[in-house]
C-alpha positions as CSV (number, residue, x, y, z in Angstrom):
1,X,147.5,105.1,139.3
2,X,145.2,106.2,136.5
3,X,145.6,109.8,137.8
4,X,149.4,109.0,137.9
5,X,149.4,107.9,134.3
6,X,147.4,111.5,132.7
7,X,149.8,113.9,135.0
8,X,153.1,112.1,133.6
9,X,151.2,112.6,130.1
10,X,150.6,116.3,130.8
11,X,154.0,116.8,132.1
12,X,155.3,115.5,128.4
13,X,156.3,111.9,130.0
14,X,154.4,109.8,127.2
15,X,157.2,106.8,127.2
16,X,156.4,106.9,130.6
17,X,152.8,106.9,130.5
18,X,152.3,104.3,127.9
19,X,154.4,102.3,129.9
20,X,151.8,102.5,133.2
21,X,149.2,101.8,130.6
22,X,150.3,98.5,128.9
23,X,151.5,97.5,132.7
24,X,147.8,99.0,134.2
25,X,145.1,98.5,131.2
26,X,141.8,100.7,131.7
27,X,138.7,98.0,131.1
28,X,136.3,99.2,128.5
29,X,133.1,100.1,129.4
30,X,130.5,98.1,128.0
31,X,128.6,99.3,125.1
32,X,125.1,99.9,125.8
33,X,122.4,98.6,123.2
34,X,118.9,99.6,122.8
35,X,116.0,97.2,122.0
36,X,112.4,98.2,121.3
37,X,109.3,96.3,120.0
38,X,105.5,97.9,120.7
39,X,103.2,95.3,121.9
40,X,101.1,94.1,125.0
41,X,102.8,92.5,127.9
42,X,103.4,88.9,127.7
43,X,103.2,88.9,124.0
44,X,105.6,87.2,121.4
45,X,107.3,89.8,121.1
46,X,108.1,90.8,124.3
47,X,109.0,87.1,125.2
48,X,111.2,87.0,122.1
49,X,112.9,90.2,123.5
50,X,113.2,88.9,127.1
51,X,114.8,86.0,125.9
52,X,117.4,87.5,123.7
53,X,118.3,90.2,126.4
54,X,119.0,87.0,128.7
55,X,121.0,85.2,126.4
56,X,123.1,87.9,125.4
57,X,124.1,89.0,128.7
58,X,124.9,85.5,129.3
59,X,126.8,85.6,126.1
60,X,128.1,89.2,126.5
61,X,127.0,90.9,129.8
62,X,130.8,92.2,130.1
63,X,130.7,93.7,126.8
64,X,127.2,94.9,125.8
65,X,124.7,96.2,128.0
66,X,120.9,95.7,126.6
67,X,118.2,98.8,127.2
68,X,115.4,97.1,126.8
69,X,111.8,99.4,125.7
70,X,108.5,98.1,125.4
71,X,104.7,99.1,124.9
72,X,104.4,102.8,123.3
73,X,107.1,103.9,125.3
74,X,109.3,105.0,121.9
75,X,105.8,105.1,119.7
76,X,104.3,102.8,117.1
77,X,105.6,99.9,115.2
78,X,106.3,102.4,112.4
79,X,108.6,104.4,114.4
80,X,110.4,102.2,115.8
81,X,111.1,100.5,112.5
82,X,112.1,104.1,111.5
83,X,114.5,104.7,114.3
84,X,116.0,101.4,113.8
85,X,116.8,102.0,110.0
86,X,117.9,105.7,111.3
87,X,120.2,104.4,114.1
88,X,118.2,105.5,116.8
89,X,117.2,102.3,118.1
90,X,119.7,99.2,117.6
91,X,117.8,95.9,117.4
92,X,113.9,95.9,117.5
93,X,111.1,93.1,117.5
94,X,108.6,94.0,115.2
95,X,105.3,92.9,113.1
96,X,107.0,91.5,109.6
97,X,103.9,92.9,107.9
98,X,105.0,96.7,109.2
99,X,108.7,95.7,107.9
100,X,107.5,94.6,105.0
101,X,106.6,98.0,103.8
102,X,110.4,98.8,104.1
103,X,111.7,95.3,102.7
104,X,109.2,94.2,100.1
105,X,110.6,90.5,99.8
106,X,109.2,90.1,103.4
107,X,105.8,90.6,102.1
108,X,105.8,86.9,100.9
109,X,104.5,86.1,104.3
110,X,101.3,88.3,104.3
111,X,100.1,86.7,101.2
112,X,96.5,85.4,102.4
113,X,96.5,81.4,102.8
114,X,99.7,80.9,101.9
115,X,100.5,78.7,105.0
116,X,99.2,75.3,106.3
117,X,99.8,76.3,109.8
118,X,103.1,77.1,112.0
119,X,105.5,74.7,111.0
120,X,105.2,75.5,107.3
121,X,105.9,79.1,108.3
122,X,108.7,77.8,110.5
123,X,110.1,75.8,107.8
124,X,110.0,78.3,105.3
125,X,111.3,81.2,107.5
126,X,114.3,78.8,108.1
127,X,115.0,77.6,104.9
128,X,116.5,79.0,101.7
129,X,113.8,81.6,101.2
130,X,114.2,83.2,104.6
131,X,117.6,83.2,104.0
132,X,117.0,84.9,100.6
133,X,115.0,87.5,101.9
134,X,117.3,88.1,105.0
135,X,119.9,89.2,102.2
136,X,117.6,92.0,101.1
137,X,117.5,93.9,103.9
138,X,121.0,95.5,104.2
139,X,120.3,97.8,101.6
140,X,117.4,99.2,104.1
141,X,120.0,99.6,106.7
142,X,118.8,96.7,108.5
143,X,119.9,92.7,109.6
144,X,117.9,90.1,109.7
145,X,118.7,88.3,113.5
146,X,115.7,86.1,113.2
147,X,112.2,85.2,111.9
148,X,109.4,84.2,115.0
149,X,106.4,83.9,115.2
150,X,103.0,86.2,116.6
151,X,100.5,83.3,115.0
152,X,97.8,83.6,112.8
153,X,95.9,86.3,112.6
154,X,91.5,86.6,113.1
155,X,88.8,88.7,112.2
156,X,87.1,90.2,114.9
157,X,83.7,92.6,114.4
158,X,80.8,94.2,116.6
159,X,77.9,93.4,114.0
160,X,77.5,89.7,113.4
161,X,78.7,86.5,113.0
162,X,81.5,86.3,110.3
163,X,81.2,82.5,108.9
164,X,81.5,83.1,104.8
165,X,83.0,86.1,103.1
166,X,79.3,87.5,102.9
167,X,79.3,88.4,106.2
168,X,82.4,90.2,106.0
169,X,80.6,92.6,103.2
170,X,80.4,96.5,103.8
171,X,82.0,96.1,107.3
172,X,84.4,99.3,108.4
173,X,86.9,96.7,108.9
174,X,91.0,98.1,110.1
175,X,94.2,96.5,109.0
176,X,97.4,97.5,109.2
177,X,98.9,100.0,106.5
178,X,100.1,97.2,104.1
179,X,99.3,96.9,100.4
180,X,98.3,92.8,100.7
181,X,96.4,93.4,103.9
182,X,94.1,96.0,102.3
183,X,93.6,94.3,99.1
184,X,92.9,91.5,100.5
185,X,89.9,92.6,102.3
186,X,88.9,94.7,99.2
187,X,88.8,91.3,98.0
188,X,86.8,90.2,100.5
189,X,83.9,93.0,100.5
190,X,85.1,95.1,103.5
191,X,85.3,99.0,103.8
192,X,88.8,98.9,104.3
193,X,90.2,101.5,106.8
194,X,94.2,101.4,107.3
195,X,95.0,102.5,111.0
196,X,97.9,102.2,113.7
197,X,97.3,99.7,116.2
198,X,97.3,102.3,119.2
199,X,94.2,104.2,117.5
200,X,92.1,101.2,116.9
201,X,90.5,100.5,120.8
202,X,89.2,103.8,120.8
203,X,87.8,103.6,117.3
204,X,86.2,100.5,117.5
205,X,84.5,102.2,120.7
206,X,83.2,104.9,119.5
207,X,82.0,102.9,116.1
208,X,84.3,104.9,113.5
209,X,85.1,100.9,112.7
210,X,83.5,98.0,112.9
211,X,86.3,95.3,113.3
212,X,89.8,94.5,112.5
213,X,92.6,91.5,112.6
214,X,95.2,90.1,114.5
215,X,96.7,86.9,116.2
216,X,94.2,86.0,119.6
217,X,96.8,86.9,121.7
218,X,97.1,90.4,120.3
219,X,92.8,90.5,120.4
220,X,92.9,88.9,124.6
221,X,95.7,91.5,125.6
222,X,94.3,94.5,123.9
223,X,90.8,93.7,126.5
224,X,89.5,93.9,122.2
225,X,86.5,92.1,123.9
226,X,85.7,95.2,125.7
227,X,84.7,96.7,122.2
228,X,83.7,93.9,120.0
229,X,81.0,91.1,119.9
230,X,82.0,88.7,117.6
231,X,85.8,86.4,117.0
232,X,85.9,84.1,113.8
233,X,89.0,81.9,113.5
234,X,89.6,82.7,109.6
235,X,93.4,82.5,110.0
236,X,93.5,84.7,107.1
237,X,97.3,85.6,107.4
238,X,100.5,84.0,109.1
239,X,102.2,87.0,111.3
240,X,105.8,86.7,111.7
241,X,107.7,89.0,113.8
242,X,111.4,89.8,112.6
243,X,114.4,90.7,114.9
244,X,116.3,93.4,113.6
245,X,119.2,95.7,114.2
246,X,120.7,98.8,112.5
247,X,123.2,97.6,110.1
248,X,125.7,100.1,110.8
249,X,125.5,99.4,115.0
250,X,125.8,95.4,114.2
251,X,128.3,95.8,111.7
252,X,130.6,97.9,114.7
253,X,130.6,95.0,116.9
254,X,133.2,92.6,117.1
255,X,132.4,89.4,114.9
256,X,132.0,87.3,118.8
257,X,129.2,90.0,119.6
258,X,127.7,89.8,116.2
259,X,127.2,85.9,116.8
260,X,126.3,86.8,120.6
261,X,123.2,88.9,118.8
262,X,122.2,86.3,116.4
263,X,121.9,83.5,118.8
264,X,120.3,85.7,121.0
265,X,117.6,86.6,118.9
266,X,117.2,82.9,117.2
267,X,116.9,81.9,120.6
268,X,113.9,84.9,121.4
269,X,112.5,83.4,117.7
270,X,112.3,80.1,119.2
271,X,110.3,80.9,122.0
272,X,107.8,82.2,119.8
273,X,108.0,79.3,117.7
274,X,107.2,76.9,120.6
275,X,105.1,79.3,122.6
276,X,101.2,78.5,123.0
277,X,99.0,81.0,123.5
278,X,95.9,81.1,121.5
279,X,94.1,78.3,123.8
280,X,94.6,80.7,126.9
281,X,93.7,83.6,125.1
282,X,90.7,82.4,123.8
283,X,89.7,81.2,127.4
284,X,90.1,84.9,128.4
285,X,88.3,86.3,125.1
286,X,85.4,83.5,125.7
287,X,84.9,84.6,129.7
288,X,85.0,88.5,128.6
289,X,81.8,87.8,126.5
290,X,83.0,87.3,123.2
291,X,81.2,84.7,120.6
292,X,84.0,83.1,118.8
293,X,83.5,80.7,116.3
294,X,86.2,78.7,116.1
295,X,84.7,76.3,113.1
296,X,84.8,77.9,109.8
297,X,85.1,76.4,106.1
298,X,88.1,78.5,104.8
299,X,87.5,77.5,100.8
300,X,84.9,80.0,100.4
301,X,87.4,82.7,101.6
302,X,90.5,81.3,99.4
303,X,87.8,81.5,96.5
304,X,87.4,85.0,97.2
305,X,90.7,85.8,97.3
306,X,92.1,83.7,94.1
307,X,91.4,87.0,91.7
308,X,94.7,88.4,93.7
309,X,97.1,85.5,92.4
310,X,98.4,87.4,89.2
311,X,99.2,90.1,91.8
312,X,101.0,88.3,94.3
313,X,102.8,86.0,91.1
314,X,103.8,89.6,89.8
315,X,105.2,90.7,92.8
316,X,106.8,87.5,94.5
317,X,107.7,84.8,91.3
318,X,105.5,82.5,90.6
319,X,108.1,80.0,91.3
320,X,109.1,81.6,94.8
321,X,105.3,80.6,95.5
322,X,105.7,77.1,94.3
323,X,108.8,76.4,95.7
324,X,106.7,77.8,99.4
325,X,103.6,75.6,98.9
326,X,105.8,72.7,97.9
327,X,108.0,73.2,101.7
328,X,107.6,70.7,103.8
């Protein structure tokens, strides 16, 4: 019939062929829609991603189509932030500190010790400040879906014990390119080296660093144990991971796909939220041959980090820092 319909069209008959097509409607394809996060297998961010690809093709398998990328199989964090913002990738699970060098309200979160543990982040990141900063981010040529969790993040090192911010002094310790991160172990005494995740196994290896940070889960999938000694539980910074799209791509689909999205990806947010991995990864980290001391008297580190309050006042509000603290 379809064949039917394009010769009366090419033999002038359009009357006729629109007929055959209101009576005979072609089904639209469904639109495809990639999603990309770099991280380990079985990470937060892959299970955030799993679970928002299920829940919308529950939602909207006839309409949208997911493409779903993982590990370095589109690059770093970095790029894929870029080739969200560009268009190139549609919705992506990434580290908030690497968004945060893109949407500078986000930063709020990397601010060292500014959370009593996850449901404070959780409550915060689903409050009126999450919501505030969620409205920065269309002029980046981004959405906000959702604010998870990948947990608080360690110090881990191949020279010593870390158990006061003495230890940490003169170490070659990597963070991730982001302002806070590196001035907060400035703070802290450390040779700061800024690095992308993939490089930082081989560079711990060959002893071009002497440690980094990250979330146990990130440190037990990364075999990190296979290049370093030593795991304190410092808990320095909260890592959230923030569900994105390309603004233009989201704003293209129809307001019931939109929502699909959302509540896909709160629902991939609240996995993270509920998820508990640190126990298991320190089991693996612990049988591997790592020390970890899980024990340590975080004053002394807030006390070395206090001379960066002006900083973080400047940049944030003092009140916006208040009004976090306060959040219950």
């Amino acid at each position: 019939m379809h064949r039917q319909v394009l010769g009366f069209w090419k033999a002038g008959s359009i009357v006729a062929a629109s007929a055959l097509l209101v009576l005979h409607p072609v089904a639209a394809s469904p639109r495809l829609v990639s999603l990309a996060f770099n991280s380990q297998l079985q990470s937060p961010q892959q299970m955030g991603a799993d679970e928002l690809r299920q829940k919308l093709t529950a939602a909207a398998g006839k309409r949208i189509v997911l493409d779903e990328r993982a590990t370095n199989a589109l690059g770093s964090e970095n790029v894929i932030l870029a080739a969200t913002q560009s268009g190139a990738v549609d919705v992506s699970v990434l580290s908030g500190s690497v968004v945060s060098a893109v949407v500078p309200e986000l930063g709020v979160f990397d601010i060292p010790f500014l959370f009593r543990d996850a449901a404070h982040a959780k409550a915060v990141a689903q409050g009126p400040v999450g919501a505030a900063i969620a409205a920065k981010f269309a002029d980046k040529g981004l959405t906000l879906l959702a604010i998870g969790r990948q947990g608080f993040r360690n110090v881990t090192n191949s020279k010593r014990p870390i158990r006061s911010p003495e230890d940490i002094k003169g170490l070659k310790i990597r963070v991730i390119p982001n302002p806070i991160y590196q001035m907060t172990f400035k703070a802290l005494g450390a040779e700061v080296v800024p690095m992308e995740f993939p490089l930082v196994y081989n560079a711990l290896k060959d002893g071009r660093l002497d440690g980094q940070e990250n979330p146990v889960p990130t440190i037990a999938g990364s075999r990190l144990y296979e290049v370093q000694k030593y795991l304190t539980m410092t808990g320095h910074f909260f890592a959230p991971i923030v569900f994105i799209a390309n603004r233009a791509t989201f704003e293209q689909l129809a307001p019931a796909d939109q929502a699909a999205l959302i509540a896909g990806a709160k629902a991939g947010a609240e996995v993270t939220w509920q998820a508990q991995l640190d126990a298991a990864s320190l089991e693996q980290v612990r049988s591997n041959g790592m020390d970890v001391i899980e024990k340590v008297e975080r004053q002394p580190f807030i006390d070395a980090v206090k001379t960066l309050d002006p900083e973080f006042e400047k940049r944030f509000g003092k009140d916006l820092l208040v009004a976090i603290r306060s959040t219950q």
